[in-house]
TINUBA-805712 format. One record per residue: residue in three letters; chain; x, y, z of N, C-alpha, C in turn. Coordinates in pm, whole numbers, padded with zeros to 5 digits. Example, Ala and Ser with C-alpha at 12.3 -4.5 7.8 and 13.67 -1.06 7.14 Angstrom:
// residues 2
- ALA_A_01319_-00569_00780_01230_-00450_00780_01320_-00330_00780
- SER_A_01285_-00225_00708_01367_-00106_00714_01290_00003_00787
***
This chain:
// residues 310
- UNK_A_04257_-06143_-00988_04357_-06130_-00881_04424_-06265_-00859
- UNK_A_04559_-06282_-00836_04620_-06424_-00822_04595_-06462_-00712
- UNK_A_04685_-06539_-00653_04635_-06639_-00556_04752_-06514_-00450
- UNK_A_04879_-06469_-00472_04923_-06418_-00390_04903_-06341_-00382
- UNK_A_04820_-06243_-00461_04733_-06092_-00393_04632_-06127_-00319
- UNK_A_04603_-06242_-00301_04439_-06253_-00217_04518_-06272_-00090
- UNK_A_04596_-06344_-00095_04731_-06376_00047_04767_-06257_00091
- UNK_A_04818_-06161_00034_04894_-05996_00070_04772_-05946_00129
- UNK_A_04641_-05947_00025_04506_-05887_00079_04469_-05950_00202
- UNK_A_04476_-06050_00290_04394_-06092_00388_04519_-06077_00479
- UNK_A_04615_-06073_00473_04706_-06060_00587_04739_-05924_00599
- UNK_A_04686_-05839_00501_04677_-05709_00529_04555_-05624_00647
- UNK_A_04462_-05729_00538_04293_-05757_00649_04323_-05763_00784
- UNK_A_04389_-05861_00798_04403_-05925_00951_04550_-05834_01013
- UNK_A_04600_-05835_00983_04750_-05755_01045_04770_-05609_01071
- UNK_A_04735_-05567_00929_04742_-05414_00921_04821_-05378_00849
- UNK_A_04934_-05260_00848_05073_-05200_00829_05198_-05264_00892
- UNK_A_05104_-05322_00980_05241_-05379_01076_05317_-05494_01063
- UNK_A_05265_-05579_00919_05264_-05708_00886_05396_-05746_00868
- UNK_A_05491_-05660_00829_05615_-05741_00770_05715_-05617_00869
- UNK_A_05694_-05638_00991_05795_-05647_01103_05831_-05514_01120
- UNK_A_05678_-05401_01159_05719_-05281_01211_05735_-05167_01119
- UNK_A_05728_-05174_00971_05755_-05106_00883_05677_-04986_00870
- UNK_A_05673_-04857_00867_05610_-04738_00881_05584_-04704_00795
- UNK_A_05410_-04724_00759_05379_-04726_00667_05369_-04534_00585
- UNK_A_05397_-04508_00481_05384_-04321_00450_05233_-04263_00533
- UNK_A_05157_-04385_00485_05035_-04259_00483_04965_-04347_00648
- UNK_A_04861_-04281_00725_04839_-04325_00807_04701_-04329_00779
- UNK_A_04610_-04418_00882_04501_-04410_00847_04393_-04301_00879
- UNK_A_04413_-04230_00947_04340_-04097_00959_04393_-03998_00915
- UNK_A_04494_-03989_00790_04492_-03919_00711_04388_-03827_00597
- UNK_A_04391_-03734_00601_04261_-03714_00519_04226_-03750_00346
- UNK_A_04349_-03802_00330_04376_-03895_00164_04327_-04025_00187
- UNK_A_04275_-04086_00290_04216_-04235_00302_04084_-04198_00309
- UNK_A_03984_-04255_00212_03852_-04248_00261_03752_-04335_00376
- UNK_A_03711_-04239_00483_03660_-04275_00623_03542_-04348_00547
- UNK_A_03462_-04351_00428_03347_-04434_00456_03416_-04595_00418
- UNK_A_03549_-04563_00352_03582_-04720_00337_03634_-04791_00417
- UNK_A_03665_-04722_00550_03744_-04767_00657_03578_-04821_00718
- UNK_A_03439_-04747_00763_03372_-04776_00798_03280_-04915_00735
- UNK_A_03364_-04929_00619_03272_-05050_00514_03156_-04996_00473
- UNK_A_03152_-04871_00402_03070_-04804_00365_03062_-04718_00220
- UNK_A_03148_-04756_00167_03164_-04640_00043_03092_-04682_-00085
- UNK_A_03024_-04642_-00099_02932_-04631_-00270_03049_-04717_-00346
- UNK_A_03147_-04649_-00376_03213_-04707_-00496_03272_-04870_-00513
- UNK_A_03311_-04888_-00341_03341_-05024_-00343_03208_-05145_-00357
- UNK_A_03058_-05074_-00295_02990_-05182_-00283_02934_-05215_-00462
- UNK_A_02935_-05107_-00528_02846_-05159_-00671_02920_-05142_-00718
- UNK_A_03067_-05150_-00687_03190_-05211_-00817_03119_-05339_-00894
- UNK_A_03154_-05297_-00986_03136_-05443_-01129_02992_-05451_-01160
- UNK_A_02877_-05333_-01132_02698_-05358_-01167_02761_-05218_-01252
- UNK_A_02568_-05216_-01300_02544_-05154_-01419_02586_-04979_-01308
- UNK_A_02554_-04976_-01192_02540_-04878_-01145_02699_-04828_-01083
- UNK_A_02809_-04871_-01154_02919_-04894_-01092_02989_-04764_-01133
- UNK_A_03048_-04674_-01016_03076_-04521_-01033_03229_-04498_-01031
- UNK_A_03268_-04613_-01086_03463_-04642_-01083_03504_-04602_-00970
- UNK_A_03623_-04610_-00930_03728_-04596_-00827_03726_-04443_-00766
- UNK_A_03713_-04473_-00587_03739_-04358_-00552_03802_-04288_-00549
- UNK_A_03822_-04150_-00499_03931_-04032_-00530_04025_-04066_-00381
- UNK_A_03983_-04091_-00297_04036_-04147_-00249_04123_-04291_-00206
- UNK_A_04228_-04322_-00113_04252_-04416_-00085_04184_-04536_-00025
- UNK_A_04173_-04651_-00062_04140_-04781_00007_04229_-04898_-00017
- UNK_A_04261_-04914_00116_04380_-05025_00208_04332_-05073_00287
- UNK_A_04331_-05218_00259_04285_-05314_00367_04380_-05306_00532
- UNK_A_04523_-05269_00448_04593_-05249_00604_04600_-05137_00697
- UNK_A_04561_-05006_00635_04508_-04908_00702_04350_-04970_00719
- UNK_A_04236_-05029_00707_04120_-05040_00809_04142_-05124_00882
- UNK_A_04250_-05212_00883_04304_-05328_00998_04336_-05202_01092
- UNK_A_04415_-05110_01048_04495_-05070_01186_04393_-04946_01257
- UNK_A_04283_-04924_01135_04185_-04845_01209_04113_-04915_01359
- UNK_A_04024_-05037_01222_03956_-05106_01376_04037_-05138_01516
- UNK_A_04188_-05192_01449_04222_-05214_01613_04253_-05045_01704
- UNK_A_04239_-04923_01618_04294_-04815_01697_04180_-04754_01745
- UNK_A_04066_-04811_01694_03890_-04757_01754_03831_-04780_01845
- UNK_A_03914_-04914_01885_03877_-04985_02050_03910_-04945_02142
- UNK_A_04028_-04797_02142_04087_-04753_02288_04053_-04628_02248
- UNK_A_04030_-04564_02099_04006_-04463_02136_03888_-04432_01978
- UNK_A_03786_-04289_01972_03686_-04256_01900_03744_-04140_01822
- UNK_A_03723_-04191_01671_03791_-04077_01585_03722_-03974_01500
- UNK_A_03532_-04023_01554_03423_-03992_01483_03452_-03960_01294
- UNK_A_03496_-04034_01302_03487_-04087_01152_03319_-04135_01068
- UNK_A_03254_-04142_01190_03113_-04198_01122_03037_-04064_01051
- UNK_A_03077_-03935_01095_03020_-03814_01076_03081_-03791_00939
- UNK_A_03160_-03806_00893_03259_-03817_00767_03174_-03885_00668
- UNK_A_03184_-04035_00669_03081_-04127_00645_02992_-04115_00653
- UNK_A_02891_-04061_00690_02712_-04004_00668_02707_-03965_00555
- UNK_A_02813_-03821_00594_02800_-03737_00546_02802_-03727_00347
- UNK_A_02909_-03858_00344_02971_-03917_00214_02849_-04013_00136
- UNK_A_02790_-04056_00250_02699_-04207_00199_02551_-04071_00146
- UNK_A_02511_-04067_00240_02391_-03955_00241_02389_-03842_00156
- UNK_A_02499_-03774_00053_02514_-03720_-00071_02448_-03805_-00172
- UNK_A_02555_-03947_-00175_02505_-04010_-00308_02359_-04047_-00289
- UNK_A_02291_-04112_-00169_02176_-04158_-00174_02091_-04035_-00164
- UNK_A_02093_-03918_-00168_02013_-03807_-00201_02012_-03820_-00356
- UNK_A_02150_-03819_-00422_02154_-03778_-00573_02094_-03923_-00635
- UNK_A_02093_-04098_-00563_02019_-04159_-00636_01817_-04170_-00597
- UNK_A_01784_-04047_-00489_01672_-04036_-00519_01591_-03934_-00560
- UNK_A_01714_-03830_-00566_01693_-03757_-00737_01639_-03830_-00812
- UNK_A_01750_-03906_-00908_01704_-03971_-00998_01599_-04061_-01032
- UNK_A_01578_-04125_-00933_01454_-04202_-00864_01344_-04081_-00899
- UNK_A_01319_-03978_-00865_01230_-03877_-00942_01212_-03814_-01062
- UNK_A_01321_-03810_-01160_01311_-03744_-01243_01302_-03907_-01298
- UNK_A_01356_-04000_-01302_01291_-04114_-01363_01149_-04112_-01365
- UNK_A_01088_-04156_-01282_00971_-04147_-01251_00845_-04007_-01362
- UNK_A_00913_-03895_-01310_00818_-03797_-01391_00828_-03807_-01538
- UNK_A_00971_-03873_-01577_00975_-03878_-01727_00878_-03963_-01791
- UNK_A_00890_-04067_-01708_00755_-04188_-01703_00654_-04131_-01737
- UNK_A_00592_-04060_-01640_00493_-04007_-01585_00473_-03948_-01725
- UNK_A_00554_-03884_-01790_00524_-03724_-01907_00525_-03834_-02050
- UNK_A_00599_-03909_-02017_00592_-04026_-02145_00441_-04134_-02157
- UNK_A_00414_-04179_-02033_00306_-04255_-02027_00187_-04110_-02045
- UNK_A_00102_-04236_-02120_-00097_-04179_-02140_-00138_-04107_-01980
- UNK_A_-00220_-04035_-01943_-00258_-03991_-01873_-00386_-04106_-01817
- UNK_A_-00411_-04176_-01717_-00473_-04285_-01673_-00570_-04199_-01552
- UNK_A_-00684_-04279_-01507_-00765_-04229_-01398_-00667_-04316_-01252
- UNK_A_-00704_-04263_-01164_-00672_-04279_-01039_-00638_-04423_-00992
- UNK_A_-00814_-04486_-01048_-00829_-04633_-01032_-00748_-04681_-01078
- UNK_A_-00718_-04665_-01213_-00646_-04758_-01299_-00482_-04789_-01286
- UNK_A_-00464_-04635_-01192_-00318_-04639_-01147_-00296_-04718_-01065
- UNK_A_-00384_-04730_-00941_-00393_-04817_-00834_-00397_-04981_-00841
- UNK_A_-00451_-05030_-00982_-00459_-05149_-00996_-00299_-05192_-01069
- UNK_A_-00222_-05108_-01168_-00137_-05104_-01186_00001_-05135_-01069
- UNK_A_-00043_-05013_-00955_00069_-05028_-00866_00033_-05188_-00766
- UNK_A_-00058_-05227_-00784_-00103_-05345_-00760_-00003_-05480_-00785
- UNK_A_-00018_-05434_-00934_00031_-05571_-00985_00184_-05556_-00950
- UNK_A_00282_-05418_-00990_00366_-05379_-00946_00421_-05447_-00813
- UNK_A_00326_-05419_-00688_00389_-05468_-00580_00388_-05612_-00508
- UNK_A_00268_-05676_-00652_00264_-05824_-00609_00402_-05880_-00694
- UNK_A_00483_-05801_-00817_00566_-05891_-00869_00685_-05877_-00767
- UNK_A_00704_-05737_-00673_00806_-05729_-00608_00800_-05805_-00500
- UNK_A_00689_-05877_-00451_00671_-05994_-00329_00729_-06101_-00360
- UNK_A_00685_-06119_-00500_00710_-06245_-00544_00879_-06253_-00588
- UNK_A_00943_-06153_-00626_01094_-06173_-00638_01128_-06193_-00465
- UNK_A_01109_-06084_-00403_01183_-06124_-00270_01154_-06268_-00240
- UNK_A_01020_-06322_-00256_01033_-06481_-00183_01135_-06533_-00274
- UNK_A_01131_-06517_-00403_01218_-06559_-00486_01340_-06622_-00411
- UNK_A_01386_-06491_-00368_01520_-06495_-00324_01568_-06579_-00195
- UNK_A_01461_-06529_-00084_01439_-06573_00006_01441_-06741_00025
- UNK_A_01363_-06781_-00088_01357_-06941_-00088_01464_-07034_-00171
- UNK_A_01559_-06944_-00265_01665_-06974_-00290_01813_-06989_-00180
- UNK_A_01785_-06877_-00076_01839_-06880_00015_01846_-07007_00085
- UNK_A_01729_-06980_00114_01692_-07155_00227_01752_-07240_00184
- UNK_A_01744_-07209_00012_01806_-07384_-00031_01898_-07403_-00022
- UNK_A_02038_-07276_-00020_02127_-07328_-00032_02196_-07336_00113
- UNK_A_02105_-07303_00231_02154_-07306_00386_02117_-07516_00402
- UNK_A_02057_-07550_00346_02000_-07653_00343_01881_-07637_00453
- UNK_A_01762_-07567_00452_01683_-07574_00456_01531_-07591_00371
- UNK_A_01559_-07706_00333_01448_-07768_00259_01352_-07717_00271
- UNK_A_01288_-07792_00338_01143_-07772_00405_01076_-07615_00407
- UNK_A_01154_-07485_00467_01125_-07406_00443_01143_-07334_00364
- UNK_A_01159_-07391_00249_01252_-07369_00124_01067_-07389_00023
- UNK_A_01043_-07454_00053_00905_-07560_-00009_00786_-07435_00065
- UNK_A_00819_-07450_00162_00698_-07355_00240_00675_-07174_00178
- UNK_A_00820_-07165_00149_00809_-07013_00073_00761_-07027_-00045
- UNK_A_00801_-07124_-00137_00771_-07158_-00263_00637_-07164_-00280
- UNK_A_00554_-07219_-00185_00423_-07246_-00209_00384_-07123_-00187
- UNK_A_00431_-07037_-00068_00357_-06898_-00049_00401_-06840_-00222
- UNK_A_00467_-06852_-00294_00498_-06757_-00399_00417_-06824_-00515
- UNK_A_00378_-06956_-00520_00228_-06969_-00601_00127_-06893_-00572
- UNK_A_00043_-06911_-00450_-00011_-06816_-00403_00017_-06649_-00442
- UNK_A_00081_-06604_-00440_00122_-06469_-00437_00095_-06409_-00638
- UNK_A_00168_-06592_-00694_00120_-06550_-00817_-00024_-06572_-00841
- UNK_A_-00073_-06668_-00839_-00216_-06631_-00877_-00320_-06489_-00829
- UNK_A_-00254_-06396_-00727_-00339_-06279_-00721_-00237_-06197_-00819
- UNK_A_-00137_-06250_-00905_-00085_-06132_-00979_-00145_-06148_-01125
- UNK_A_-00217_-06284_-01104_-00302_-06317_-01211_-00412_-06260_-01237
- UNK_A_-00478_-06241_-01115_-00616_-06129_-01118_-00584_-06026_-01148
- UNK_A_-00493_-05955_-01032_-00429_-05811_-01032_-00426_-05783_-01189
- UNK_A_-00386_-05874_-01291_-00305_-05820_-01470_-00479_-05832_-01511
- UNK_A_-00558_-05909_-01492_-00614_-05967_-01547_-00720_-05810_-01526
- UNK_A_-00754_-05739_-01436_-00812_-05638_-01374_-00762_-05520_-01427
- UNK_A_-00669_-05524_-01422_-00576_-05403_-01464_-00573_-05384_-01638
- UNK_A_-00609_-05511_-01692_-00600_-05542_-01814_-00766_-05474_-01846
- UNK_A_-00820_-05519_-01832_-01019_-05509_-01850_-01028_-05342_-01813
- UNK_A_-00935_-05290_-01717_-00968_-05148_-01717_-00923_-05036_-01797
- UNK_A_-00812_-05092_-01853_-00757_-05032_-01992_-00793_-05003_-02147
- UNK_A_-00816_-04965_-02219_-00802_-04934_-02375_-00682_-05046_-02393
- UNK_A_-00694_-05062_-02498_-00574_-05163_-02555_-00443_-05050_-02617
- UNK_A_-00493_-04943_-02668_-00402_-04853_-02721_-00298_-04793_-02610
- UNK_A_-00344_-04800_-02470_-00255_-04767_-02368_-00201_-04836_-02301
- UNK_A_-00256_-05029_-02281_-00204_-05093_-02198_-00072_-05084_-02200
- UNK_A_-00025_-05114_-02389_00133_-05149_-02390_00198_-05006_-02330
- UNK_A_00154_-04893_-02317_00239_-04784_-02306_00283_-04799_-02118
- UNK_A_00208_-04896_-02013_00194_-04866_-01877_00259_-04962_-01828
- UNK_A_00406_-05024_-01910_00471_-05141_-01842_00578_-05104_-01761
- UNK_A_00636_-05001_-01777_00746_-04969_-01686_00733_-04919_-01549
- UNK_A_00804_-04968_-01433_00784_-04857_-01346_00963_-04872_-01243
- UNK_A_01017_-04766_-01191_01096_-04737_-01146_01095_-04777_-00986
- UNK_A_01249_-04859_-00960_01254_-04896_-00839_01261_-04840_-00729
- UNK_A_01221_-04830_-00681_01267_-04737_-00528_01392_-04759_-00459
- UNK_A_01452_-04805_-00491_01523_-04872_-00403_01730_-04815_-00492
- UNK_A_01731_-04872_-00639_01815_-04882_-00712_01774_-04804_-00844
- UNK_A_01668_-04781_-00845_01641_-04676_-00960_01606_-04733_-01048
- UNK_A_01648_-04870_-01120_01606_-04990_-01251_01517_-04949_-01227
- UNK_A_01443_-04984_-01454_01303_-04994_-01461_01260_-05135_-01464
- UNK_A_01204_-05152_-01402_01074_-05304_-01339_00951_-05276_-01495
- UNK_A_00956_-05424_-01505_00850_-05427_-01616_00708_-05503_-01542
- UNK_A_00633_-05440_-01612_00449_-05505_-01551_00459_-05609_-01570
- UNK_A_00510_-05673_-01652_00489_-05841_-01709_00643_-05978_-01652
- UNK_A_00711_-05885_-01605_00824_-05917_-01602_00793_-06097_-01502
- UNK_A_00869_-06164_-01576_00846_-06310_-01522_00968_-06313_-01412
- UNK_A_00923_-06475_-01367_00998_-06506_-01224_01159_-06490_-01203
- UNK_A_01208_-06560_-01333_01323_-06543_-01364_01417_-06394_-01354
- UNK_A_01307_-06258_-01433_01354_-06115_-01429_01362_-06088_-01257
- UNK_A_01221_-06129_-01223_01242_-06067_-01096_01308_-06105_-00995
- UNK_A_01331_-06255_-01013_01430_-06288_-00938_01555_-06265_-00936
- UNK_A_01595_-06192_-01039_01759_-06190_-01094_01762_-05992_-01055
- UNK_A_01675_-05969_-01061_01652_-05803_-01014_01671_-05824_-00847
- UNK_A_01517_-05817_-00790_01539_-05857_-00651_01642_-05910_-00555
- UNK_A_01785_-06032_-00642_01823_-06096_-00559_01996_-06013_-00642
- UNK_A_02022_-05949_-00725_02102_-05866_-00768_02250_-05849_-00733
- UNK_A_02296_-05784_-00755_02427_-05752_-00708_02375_-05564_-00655
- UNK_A_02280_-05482_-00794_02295_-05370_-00790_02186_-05366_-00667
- UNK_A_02052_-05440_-00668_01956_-05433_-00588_01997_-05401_-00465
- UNK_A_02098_-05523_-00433_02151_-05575_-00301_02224_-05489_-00242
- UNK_A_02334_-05395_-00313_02400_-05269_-00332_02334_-05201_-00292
- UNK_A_02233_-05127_-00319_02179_-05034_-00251_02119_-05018_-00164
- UNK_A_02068_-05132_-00149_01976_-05229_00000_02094_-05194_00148
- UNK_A_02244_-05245_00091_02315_-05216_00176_02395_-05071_00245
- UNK_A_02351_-05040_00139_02387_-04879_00154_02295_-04813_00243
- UNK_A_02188_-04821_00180_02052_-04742_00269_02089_-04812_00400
- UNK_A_02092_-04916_00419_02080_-05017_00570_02263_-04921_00629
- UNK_A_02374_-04898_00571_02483_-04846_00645_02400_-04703_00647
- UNK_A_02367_-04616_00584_02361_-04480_00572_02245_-04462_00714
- UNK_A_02132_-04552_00736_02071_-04563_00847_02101_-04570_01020
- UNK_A_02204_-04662_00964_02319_-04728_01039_02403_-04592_01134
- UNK_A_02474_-04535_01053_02489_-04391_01075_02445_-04269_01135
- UNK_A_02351_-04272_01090_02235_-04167_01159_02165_-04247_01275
- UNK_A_02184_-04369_01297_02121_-04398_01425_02268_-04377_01530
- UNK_A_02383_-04377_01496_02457_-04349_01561_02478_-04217_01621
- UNK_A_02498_-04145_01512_02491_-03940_01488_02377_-03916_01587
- UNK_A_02300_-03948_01599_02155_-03929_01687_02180_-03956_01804
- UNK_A_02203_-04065_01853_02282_-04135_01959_02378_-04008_02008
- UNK_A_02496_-03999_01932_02594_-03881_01989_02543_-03769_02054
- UNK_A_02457_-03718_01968_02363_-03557_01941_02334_-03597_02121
- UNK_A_02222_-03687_02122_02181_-03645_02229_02233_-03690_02313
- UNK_A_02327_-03767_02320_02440_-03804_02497_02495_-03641_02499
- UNK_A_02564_-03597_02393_02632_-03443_02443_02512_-03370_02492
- UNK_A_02382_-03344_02431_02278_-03255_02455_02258_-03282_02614
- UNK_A_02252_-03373_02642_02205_-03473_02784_02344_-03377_02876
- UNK_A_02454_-03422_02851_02572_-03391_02917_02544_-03188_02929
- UNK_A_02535_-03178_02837_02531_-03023_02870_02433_-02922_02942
- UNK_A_02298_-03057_02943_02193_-03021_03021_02253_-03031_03173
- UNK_A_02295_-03141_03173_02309_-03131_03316_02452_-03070_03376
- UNK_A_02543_-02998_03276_02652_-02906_03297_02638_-02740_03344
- UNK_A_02502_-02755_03251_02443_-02556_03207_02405_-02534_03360
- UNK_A_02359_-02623_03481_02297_-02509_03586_02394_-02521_03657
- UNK_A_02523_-02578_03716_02607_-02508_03774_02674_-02386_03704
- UNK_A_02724_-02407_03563_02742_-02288_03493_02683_-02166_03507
- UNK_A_02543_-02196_03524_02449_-02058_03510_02452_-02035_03684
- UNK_A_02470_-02121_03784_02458_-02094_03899_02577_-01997_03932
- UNK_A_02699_-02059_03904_02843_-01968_03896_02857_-01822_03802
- UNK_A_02783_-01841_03722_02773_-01705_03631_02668_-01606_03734
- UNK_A_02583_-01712_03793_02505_-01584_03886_02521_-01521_04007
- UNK_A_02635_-01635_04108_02690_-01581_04200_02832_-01447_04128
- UNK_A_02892_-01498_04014_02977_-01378_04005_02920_-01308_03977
- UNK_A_02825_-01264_03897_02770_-01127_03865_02674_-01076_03976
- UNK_A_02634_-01158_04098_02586_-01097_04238_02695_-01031_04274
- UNK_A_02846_-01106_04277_02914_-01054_04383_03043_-00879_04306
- UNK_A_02985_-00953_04112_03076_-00772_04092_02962_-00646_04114
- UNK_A_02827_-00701_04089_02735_-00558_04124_02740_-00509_04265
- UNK_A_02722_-00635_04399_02747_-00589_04470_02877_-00517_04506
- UNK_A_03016_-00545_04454_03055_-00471_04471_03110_-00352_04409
- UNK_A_03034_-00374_04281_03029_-00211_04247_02933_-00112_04315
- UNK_A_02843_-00156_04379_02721_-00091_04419_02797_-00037_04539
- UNK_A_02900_-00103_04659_02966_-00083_04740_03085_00074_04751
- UNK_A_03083_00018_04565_03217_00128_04559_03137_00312_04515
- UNK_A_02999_00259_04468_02929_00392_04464_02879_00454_04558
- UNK_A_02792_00372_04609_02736_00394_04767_02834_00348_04850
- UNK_A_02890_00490_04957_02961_00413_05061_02888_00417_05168
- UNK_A_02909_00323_05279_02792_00291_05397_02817_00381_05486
- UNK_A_02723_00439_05605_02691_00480_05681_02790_00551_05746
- UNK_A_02861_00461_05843_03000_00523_05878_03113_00600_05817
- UNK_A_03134_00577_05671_03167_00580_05553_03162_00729_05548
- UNK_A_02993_00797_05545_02966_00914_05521_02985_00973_05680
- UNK_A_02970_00939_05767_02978_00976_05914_03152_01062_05941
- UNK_A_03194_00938_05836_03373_00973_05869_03364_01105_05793
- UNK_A_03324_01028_05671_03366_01178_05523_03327_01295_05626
- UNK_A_03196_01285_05669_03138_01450_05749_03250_01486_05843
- UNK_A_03268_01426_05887_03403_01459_06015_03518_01554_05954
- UNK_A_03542_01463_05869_03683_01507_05792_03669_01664_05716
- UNK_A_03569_01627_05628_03518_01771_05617_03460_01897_05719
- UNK_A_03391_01870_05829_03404_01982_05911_03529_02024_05973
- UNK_A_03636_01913_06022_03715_01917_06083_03818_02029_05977
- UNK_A_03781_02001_05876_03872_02084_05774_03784_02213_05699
- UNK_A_03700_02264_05774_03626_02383_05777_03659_02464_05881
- UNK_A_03700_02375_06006_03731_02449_06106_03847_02464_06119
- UNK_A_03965_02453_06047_04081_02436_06067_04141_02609_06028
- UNK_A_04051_02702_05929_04088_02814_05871_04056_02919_05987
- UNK_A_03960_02881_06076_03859_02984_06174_04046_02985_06295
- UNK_A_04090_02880_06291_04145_02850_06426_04288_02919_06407
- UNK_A_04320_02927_06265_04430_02987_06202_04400_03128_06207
- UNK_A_04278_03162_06163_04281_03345_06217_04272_03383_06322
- UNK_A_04191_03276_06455_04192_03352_06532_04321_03348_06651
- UNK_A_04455_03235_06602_04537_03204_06653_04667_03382_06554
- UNK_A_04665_03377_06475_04694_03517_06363_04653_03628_06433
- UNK_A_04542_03657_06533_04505_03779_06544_04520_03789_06751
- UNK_A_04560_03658_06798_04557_03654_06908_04788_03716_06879
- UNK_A_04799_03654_06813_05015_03671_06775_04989_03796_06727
- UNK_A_04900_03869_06667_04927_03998_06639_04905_04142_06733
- UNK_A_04815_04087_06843_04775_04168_06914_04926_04142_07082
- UNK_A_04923_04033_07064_05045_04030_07161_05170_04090_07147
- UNK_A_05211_04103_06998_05316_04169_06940_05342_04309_06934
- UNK_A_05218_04339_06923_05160_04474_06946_05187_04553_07065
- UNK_A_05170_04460_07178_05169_04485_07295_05327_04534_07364
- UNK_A_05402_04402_07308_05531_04415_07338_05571_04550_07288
- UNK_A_05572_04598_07158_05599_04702_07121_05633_04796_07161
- UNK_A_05478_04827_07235_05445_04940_07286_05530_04963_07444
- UNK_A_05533_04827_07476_05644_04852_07635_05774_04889_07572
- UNK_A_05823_04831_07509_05940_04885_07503_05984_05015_07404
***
């Protein structure tokens, strides 16, 4: 990269889209063509660009001036983009501990069949060489913070550390056949998947341990964690919020459904007076036919009467 793409790149870093006086940029950053784990500083492909484990360029977009204009647009408002990002990081690190297993069993089906013990002294030596790379690293660190002194103090712990990897081989060695030792040198990282050798000197393990790919995946697991301590976080503030939403809800759901039974119950059963009236109305209109005949037979007999006088 020249000297004026690293210039375009950091004033993109720092500015955004907005760098050269307001210009609107096509694509925006919460577009769904920009990838959210690279806005989060999270994407597989950017961190183990250029290692053995390097999965080329994403399908998506990455712009330093769209995650400028993300971070500054995340501070007023939440675009849950991290759920995106889990979701993206936590695929691949499933599919590299796949592999992490089927490595392993191939091992397993390739290597001699060993007793229990002998495995145990093995994973022994195994986890004293992986102590000894991390101080490795660790005390290379120091040196170059300029911390001497504790620079010397790790170093000595990593003599120490080797001479029990001296027993550890030396044990592990005496419990073996010679026809199988050479077959029991490999073993698979946990971490990045590389095979780790039993014998592997300071130099291997230090250049493993302190890595680009090591370090890569170290950082991944540590964002993908990162994530899910957030997602968890969310889960239960809403869970929390809805706990304490649900009993007026359920209180209001129980006064309305008191007040439509009661008044359906109102509209089936009518009260007291209700039926007092109905009875009224109905006798009153039983007696109304008696009063019509005998008013019919009182006009017929009077008519009658006249008749007959004249």
């Amino acid at each position: 990269m020249s000297a004026q793409s690293q210039m375009r790149a950091m004033l993109d870093q720092l500015m955004g889209t907005q760098r050269d006086g307001g210009q609107s940029s096509l694509v925006k950053f919460n577009d769904d063509r920009v990838c959210r784990s690279f806005l989060l500083g999270c994407c597989p492909n950017d961190i183990l660009s250029g290692t053995r484990a390097d999965i080329g360029e994403c399908r998506k977009i990455h712009d330093l001036a769209l995650k400028a204009d993300y971070e500054m647009a995340s501070k007023s408002h939440d675009y849950y983009f991290d759920f995106d990002a889990y979701e993206h990081v936590n695929i691949f690190i499933s599919e590299t501990d796949q592999k992490i297993l089927v490595s392993k069993k191939r091992l397993a089906d390739q290597q001699a069949e060993v007793s229990a013990e002998v495995q145990c002294k093995a994973n022994t030596v195994h986890d004293l060489n992986e102590q000894i790379g991390k101080l490795l690293v660790k005390a290379e660190e120091l040196g170059m913070n300029g911390n001497i002194d504790e620079s010397k103090i790790v170093l000595d712990e990593v003599e120490k550390v080797k001479k029990l990897k001296t027993e550890a081989e030396e044990a592990y060695r005496n419990s073996m056949p010679a026809s199988t030792y050479q077959q029991q040198k490999l073993r698979v990282c946990d971490v990045c998947s590389a095979y780790l050798g039993l014998h592997d000197n300071d130099c291997r393990l230090a250049d493993h341990f302190g890595g680009k790919l090591h370090a890569g995946f170290i950082e991944i697991r540590e964002q993908l964690s990162k994530l899910k301590s957030q997602i968890d976080l969310r889960k239960r503030v809403h869970d929390e919020s809805k706990k304490h939403q649900r009993p007026k809800a359920d209180e209001r759901s129980r006064l309305e459904y008191k007040n439509r039974s009661s008044n359906l119950y109102r509209r089936r059963s009518p009260s007291p007076n209700h039926r007092q009236k109905a009875y009224g109305r109905s006798h009153e209109a039983r007696q109304r036919p008696k009063e019509r005949s005998s008013r019919s037979t009182a006009s017929g007999s009077s008519s009658s009467r006249y008749r007959s006088r004249s």
